[in-house]
C-alpha positions as CSV (number, residue, x, y, z in Angstrom):
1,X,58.7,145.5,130.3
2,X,60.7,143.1,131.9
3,X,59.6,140.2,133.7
4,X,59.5,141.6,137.7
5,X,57.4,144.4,136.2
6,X,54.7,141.7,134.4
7,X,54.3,139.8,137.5
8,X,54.1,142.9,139.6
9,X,51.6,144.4,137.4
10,X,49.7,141.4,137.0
11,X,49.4,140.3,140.6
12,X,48.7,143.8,141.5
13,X,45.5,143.8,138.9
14,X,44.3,140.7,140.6
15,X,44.5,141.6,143.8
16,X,42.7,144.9,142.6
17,X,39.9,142.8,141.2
18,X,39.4,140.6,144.2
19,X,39.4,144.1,146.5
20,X,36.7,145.5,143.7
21,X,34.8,141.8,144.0
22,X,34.6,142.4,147.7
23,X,33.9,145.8,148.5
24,X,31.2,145.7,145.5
25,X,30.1,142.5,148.0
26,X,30.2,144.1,150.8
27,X,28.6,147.5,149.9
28,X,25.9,145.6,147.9
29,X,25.4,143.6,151.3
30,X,24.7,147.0,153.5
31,X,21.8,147.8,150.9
32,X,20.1,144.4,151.0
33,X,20.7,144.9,154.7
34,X,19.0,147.8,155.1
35,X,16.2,147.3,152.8
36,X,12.9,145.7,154.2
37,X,12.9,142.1,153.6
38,X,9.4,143.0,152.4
39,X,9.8,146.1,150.4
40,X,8.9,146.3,146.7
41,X,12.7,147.4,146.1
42,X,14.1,144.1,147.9
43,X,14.0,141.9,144.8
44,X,15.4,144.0,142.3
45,X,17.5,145.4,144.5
46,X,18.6,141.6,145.5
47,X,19.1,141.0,141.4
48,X,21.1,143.7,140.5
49,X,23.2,142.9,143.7
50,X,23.7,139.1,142.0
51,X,24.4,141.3,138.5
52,X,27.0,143.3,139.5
53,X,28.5,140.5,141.9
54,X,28.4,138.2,139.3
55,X,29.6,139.8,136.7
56,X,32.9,141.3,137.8
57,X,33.0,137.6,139.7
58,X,33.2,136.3,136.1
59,X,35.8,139.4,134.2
60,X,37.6,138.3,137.4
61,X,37.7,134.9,136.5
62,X,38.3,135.6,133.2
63,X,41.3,137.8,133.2
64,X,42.5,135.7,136.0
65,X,42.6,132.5,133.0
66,X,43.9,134.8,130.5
67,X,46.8,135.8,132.7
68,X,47.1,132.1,133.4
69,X,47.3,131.1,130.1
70,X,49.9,134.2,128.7
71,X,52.5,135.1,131.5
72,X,53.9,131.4,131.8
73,X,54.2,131.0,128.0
74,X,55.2,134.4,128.1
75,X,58.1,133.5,130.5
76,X,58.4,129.6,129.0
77,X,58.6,130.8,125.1
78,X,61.5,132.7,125.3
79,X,63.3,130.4,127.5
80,X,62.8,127.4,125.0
81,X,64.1,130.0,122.2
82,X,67.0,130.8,124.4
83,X,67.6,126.4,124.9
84,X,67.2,125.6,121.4
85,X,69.7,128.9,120.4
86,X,72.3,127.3,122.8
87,X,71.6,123.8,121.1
88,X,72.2,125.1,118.0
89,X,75.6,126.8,118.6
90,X,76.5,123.5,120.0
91,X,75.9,121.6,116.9
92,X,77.9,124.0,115.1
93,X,75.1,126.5,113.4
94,X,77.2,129.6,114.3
95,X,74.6,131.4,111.9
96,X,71.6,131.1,114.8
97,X,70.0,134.5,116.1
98,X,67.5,135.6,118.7
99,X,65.2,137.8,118.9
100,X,63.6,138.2,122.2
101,X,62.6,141.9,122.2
102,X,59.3,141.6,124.3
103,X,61.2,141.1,127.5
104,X,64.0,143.5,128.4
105,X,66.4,140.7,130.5
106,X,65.7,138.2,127.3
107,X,66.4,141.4,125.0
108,X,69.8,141.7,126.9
109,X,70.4,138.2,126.7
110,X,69.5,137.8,123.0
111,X,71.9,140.8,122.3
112,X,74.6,139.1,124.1
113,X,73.6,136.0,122.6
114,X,74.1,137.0,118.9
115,X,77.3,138.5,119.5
116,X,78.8,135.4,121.1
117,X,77.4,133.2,117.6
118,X,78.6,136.5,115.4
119,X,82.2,135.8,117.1
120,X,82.1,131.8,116.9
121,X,80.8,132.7,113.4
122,X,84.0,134.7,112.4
123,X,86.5,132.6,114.0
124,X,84.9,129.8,112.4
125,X,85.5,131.2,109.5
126,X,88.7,132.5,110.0
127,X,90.1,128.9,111.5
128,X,88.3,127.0,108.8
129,X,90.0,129.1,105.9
130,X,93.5,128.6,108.3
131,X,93.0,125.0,108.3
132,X,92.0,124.5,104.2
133,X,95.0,126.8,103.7
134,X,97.3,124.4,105.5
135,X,95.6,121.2,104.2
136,X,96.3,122.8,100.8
137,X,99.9,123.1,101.8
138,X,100.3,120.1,103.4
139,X,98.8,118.4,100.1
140,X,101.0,120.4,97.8
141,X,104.1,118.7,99.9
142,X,103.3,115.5,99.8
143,X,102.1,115.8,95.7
144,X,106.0,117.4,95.5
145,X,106.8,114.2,96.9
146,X,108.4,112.3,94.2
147,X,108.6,109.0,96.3
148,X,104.8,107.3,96.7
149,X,103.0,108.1,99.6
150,X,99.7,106.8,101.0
151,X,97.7,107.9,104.8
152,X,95.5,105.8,106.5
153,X,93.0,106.2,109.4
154,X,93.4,103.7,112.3
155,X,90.3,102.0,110.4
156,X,92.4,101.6,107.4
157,X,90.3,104.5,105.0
158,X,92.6,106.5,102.8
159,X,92.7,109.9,104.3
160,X,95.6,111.1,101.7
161,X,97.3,110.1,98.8
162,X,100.3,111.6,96.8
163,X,100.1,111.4,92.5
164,X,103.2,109.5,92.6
165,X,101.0,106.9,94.4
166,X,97.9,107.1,92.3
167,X,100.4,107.0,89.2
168,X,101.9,103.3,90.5
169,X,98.7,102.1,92.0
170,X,97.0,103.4,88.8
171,X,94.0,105.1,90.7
172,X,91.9,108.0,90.4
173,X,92.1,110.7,93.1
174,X,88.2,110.7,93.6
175,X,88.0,106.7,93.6
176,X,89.7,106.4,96.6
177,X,89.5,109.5,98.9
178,X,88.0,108.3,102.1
179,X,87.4,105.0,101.0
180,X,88.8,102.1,102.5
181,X,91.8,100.5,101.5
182,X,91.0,97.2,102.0
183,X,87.9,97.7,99.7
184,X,90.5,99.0,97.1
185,X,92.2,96.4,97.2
186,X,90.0,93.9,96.3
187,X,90.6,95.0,92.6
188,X,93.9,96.6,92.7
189,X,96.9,93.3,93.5
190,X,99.9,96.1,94.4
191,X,97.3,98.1,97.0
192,X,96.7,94.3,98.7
193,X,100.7,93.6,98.7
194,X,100.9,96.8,100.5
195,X,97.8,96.2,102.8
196,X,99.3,92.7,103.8
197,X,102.5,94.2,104.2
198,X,100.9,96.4,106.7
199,X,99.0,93.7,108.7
200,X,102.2,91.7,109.0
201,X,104.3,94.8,110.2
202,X,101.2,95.5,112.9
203,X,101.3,91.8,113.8
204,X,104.9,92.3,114.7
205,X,106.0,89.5,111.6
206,X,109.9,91.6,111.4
207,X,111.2,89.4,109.0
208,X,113.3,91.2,105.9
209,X,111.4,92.7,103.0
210,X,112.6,92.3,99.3
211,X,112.0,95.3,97.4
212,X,109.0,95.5,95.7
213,X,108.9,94.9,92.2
214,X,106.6,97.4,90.2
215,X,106.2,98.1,86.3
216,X,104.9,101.4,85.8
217,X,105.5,103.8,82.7
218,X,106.6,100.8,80.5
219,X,109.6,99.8,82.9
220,X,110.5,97.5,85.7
221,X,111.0,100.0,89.0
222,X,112.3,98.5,92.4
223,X,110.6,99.9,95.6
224,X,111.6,99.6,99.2
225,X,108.4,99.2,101.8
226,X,108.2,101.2,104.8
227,X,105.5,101.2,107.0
228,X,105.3,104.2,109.7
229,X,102.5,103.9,113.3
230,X,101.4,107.1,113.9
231,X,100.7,107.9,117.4
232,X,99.5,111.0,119.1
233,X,98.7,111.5,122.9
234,X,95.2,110.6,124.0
235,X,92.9,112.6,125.9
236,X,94.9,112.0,128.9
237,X,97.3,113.8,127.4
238,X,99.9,111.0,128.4
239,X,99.0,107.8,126.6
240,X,99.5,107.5,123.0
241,X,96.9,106.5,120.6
242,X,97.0,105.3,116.8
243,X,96.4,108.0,114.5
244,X,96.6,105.8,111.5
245,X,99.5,104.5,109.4
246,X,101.4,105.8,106.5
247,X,102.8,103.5,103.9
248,X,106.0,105.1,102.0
249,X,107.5,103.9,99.1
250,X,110.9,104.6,98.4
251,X,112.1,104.2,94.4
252,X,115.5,102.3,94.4
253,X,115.1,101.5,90.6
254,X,118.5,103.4,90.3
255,X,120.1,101.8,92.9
256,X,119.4,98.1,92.2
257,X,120.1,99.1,88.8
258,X,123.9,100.1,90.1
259,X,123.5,97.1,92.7
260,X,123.6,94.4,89.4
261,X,125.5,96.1,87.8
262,X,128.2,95.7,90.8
263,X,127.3,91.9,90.6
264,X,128.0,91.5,86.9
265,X,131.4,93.7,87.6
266,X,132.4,91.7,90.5
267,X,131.0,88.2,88.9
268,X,133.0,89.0,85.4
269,X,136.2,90.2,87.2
270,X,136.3,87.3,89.4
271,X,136.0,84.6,86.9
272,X,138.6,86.7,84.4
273,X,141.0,86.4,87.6
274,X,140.8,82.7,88.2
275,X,142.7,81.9,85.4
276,X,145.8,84.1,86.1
277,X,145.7,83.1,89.3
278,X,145.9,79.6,88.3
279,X,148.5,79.8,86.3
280,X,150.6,81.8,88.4
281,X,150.0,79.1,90.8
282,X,150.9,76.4,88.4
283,X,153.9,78.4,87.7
284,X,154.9,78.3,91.5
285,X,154.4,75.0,91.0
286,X,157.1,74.5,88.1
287,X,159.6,76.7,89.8
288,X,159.6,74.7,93.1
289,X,160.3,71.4,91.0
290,X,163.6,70.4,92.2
291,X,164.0,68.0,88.9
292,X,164.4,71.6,87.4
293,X,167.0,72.9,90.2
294,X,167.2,73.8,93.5
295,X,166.4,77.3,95.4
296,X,167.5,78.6,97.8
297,X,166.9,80.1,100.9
298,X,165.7,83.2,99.7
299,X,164.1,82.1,96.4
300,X,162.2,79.0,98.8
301,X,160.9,82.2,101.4
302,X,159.9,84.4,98.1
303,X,158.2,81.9,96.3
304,X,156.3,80.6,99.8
305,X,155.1,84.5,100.1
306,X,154.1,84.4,96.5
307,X,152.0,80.9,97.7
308,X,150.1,82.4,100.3
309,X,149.2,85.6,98.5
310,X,147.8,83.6,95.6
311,X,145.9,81.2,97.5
312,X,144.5,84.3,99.5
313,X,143.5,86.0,96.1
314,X,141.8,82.9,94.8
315,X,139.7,82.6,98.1
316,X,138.2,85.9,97.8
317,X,137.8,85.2,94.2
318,X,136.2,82.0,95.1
319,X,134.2,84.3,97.9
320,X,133.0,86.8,95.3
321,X,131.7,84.5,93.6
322,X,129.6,82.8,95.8
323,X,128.2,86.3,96.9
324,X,127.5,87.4,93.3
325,X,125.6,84.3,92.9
326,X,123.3,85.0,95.6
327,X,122.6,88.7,94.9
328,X,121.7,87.9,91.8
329,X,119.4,85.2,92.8
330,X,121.5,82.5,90.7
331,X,122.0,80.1,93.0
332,X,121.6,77.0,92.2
333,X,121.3,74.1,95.0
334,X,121.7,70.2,94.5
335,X,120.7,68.9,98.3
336,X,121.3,64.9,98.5
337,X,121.3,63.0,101.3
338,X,124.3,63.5,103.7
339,X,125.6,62.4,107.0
340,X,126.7,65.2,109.3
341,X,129.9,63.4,109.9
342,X,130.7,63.5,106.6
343,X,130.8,67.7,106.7
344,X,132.5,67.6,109.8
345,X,135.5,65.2,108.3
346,X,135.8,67.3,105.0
347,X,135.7,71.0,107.2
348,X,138.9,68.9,109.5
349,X,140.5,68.1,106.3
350,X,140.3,71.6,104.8
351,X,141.5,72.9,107.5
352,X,144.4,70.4,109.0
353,X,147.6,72.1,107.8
354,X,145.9,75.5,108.8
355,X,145.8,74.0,112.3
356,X,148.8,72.0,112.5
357,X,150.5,75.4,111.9
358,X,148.9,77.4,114.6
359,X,149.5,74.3,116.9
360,X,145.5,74.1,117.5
361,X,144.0,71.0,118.6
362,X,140.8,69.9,116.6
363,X,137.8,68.2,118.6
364,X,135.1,66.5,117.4
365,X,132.0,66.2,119.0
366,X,129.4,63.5,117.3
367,X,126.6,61.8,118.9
368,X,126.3,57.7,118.1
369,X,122.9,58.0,117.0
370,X,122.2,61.1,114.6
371,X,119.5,61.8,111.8
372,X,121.2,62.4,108.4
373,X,120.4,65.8,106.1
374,X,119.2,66.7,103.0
375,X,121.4,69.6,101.8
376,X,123.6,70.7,99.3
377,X,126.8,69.1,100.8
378,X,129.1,71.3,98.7
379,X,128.1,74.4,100.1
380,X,127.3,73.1,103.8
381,X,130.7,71.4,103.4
382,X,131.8,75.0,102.8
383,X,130.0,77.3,105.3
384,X,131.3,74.5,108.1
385,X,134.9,74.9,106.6
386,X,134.8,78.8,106.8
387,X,133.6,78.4,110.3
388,X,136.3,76.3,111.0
389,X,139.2,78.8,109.4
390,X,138.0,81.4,111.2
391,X,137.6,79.7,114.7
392,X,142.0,78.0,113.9
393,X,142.6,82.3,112.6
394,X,140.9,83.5,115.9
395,X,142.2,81.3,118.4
396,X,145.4,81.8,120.5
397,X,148.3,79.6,119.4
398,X,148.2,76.3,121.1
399,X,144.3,76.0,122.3
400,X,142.0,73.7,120.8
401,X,138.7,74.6,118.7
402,X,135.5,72.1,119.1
403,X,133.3,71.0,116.2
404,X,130.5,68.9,116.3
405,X,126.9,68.1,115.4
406,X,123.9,67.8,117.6
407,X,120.2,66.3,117.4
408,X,117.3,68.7,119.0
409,X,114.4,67.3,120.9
410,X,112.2,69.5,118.3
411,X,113.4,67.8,115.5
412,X,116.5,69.8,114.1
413,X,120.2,69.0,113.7
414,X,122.6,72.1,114.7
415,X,126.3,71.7,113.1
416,X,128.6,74.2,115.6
417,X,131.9,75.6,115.4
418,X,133.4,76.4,118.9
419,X,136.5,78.5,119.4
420,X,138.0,79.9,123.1
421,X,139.5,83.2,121.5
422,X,138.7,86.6,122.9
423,X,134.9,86.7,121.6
424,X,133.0,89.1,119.4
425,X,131.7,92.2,121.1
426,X,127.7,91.8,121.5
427,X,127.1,94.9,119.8
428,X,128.6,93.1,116.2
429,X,126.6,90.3,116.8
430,X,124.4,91.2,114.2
431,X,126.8,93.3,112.2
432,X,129.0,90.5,112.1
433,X,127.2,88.3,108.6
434,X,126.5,91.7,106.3
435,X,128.5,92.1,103.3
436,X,132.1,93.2,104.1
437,X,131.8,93.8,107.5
438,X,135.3,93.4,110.2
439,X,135.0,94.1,113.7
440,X,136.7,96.7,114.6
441,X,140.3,96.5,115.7
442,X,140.9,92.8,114.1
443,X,144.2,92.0,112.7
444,X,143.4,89.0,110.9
445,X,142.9,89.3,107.2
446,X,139.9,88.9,105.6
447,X,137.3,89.6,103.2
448,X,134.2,90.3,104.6
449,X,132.2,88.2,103.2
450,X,132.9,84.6,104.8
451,X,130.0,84.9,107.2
452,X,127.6,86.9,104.8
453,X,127.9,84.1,102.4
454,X,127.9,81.5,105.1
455,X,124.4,82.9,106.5
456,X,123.0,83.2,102.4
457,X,124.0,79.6,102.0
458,X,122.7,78.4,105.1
459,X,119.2,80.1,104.9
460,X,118.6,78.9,101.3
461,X,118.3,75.7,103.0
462,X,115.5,77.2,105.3
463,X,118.1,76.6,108.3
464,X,119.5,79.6,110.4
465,X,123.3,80.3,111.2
466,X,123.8,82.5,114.7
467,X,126.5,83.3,117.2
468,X,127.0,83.2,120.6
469,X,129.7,85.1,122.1
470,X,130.9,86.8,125.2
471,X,134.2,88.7,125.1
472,X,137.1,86.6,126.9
473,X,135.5,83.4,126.5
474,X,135.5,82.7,122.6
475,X,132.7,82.0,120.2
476,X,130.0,79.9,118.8
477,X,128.9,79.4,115.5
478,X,125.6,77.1,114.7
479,X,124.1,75.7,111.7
480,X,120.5,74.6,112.8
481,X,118.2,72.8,109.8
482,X,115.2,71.0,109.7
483,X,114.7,67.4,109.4
């Protein structure tokens, strides 16, 4: 019976009660009418009019309360069934059912109800199994992995982690799943190194990394940080929003180990190569002694070439040197203190015949009153001579190069080297100090390695060494240090 057809029916049997209450009123009436108010049969006929009156009065009354009190709930319950069904599905129970058979809309609805949570049910199912399937897959990648990897949520809780990385962190797979990292690492010092890392490359500190140095299975291994946002559109659809972070660890254990072993190959050659160098040059030396004989023309141009070649080979020895010391972190400083000017003169006297050949004027530029340094003054003294080379090599013939020292209101002293050459393009700018780098299209000979040395020298002193530079109006080199 559905719910037009219980209020019809029920209406209808109160209306016929109220028509039975009155016509049993009114027929009751026309007797006591027309019975003698003083007739025997007046009374009882007067009672058994109150009877009947009365009691279909009350069964009227009383089915009226009983249909008062069962058709709402009867209408309310199966409403509420059908809310909290709804609720359910919402929260996820797929597994709810109704059963609202009494009413036949409610039995239509419950029908269509079930089938809806049978579908969500299935594809549930079917979705959940598609996503544990590719989690599985995903997690069998990143465990073929060899490198270490590590995931984060944007609260910093480990959401995966590869067994390369449990193997170097030395971790158990169900110690840290979900967990924080920063709780972790409160008992684990590599997992903190990697969790500051991660704070400093959020907090935009760039500066360069060393590789990270980690012994795991019984052996030193070399590890290069990287650090990667992940970002995914928000519910805009537009603006991205951090997903987490993933912390990668690449293993360049083989690659430092071919990195030193470059150094001790460049370090030994170099020194083995000074001393036939020398005495080639000492040789020269003997040969252009005019106590022993004369040369001539063409022996005096042969033996200049021979000159030039050897001093060139014993700079870059010299050079190779200095760079193998400071890959392999031998460098060894003895800062005194030293007057700026003092640099400044040595770089000029280094560099005079150099100069006097290329007919460039040499200009110093010294303030009277200048705070002195505390450096190494040998290899200062050397970065501002290189400078100085390269500005006299770089310049056209007859120009002039500027060198100088300044005093900063902050409290530093810049040494600079100022040449009025072509310039350096601003895309090398950078490019310009890494190991063995020439810009393009230079005809200038050269190692490489000057200004990667110059910058390694410069910064074990704390100080900086940069370049300004536009094309067509020359270059500036500056040593900046503290105080």
């Amino acid at each position: 019976m559905n719910i037009k057809t219980k209020l019809t029916f029920s209406i209808g049997i109160l209306v016929a009660m109220i028509v039975l209450l009155v016509a049993l009123s009114v027929v009751n009436l026309q007797i006591l009418t027309a019975t003698e108010p003083d007739s025997p049969a007046a009374m009882p006929g007067l009672n058994r009019a109150l009877i009947w009156i009365s009691s279909i009065g009350a069964l009227c009354i009383g089915i009226g309360i009983a249909m008062w009190l069962k058709l709402p709930n009867a209408i309310d319950k199966p409403i509420k069934e059908l809310t909290n069904g709804i609720q359910e599905i919402a929260n996820h129970n797929y597994e709810k059912r109704l059963n609202l058979d009494g009413n036949q809309e409610f039995a239509n609805v419950s029908h269509n109800f079930n089938r809806m949570a049978k579908r969500l049910a299935d594809y549930h199912a079917s979705t959940l199994s598609e996503i544990m399937a590719a989690k599985k897959y995903l997690e069998a990648i990143i465990n073929s992995i060899s490198d270490p990897i590590i995931g984060l949520s944007p609260d910093k809780a480990i959401l995966f982690i590869n067994d390369e990385a449990l193997n170097v962190l030395n971790l158990k797979r169900e110690d840290v799943f979900c967990t924080p990292a920063q709780e972790i690492s409160l008992r684990n010092d590599l997992l903190r190194r990697l969790m500051r890392g991660l704070l400093d490359e959020i907090n935009l500190k760039k500066e360069e990394k060393e590789p990270l140095k980690i012994y795991a299975d019984n052996k030193e291994s070399y590890f290069q940080v990287k650090y990667v946002n992940i970002k995914q559109p928000g519910r805009d659809g537009v603006t991205p929003e951090n997903r987490g972070h993933v912390i990668m660890l690449k293993n360049i254990t083989e690659f430092k180990e071919l990195d030193s072993a470059k150094t001790t190959f460049i370090s030994t050659i170099s020194h083995e190569l000074k001393t036939p160098i020398s005495a080639i040059l000492m040789s020269l030396q003997l040969l252009e002694d005019k106590r022993i004989g004369g040369l001539n023309n063409e022996q005096a141009e042969l033996a200049n070439t021979i000159k030039e070649n050897s001093d060139r080979l014993l700079n870059i020895t010299s050079e190779l040197l200095n760079m193998t010391q400071v890959e392999s972190g031998k460098l060894q400083l003895k800062p005194k203190i030293t007057k700026p000017i003092e640099l400044i003169e040595y770089a000029i006297k280094a560099n005079r015949v150099q100069a006097e050949k290329f007919n460039i004027q040499i200009e110093v530029q010294y303030p009277e009153k200048i705070e002195k340094l505390f450096v190494d003054s040998e290899k200062i003294a050397w970065v501002l001579t290189n400078l100085l080379s390269n500005a006299i090599r770089y310049s056209p013939e007859g120009s002039r190069v500027i060198i100088g020292a300044h005093q900063t209101a902050d409290n530093h002293i810049q040494l600079y080297v100022q040449d009025f050459g072509k310039g350096i393009d601003p895309r090398y700018h950078k490019s310009i100090f890494d190991h063995y780098f020439r810009v393009p299209g230079t005809k200038v000979q050269g190692s490489g390695l000057g200004l990667s040395i110059s910058r390694d020298f410069v910064e074990a002193h704390g100080g900086t060494l940069t370049v300004e530079s536009e094309l067509g109006k020359g270059s500036t080199f500056t040593m900046q240090f503290n105080i």
